[in-house]
N, C-alpha and C positions, 0 to 999 in steps of 0.2 A: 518521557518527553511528551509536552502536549500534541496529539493528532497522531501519532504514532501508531499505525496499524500492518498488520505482518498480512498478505496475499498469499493463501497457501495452496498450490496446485492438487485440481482435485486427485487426478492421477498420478500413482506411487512411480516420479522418478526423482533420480537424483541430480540429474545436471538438463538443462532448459533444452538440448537438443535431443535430448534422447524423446524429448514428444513428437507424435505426427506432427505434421505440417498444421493441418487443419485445429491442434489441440492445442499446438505452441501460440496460432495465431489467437485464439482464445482466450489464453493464458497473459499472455502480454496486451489481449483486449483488456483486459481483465483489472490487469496493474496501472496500466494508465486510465482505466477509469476511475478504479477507487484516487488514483496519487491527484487528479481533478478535482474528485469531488471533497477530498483533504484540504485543498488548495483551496476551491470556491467559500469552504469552512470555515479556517485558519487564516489565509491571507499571506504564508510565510512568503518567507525572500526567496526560497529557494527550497526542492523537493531535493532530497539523498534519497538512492533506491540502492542499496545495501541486496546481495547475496553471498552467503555463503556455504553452510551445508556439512561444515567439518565437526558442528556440535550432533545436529538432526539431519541426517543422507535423507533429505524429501525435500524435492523443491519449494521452497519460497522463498517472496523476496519482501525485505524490508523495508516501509517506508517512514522515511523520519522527515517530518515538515522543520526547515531552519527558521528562526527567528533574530532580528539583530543582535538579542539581547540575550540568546540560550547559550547555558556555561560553557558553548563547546565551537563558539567564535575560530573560526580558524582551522579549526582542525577538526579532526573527524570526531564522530560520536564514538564515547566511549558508555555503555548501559552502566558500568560496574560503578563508574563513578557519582552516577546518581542515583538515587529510585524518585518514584513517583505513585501514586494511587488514581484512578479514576474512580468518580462517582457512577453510579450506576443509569445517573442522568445523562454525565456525559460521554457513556458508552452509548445509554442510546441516541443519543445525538448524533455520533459518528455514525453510527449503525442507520439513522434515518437517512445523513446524507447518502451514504452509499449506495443504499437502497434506489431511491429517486435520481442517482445519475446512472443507476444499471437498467431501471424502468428508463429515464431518459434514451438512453443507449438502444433499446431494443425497439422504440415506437420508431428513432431515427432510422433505424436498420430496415425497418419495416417499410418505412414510409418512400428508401430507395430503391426498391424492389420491383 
């Protein structure tokens, strides 16, 4: 799916509380920046944040950017029923937004201090 990028906690736990406070708050810093800077990207209608854990016991959580017009209208994303390839342009593209909303992130953090 186009935009589609997985946030993987850096610390080995399996379900979002088992983080300290201060690492969960991080962690969820984290997902709502990248699911942003996805957003500012792509323009979807709508962000799906997917966890689950039952395939890989490591936290992360999945974002899939909706579209009016993605084959999965209505109902939840299913991976199995499509595939997709990214160009290696448009990894880094994802990879630059991300980038410059987690630099964004850090100068505002800064800047209230």
């Amino acid at each position: 799916m186009p935009g589609y990028v997985a946030v993987v906690s850096k610390r080995h736990v399996v379900e979002p509380f088992e983080l300290p406070a201060s690492a969960g708050f991080a962690f969820w810093r984290d997902v709502l920046g990248v699911a942003k800077a996805l957003t500012d990207l792509f323009a979807p209608v709508k962000m799906n944040y997917e966890i689950h854990g039952n395939t890989i016991p490591h936290l992360h959580v999945h974002l899939y950017p909706r579209f009016h017009a993605d084959p999965f209208v209505g109902r939840p994303i299913d991976p199995r029923e499509v595939s997709f390839t990214r160009s290696k342009a448009e990894r880094t593209r994802i990879g630059r937004a991300i980038r410059r909303a987690a630099a964004g992130s850090r100068s505002r953090q800064t800047a209230h201090r």
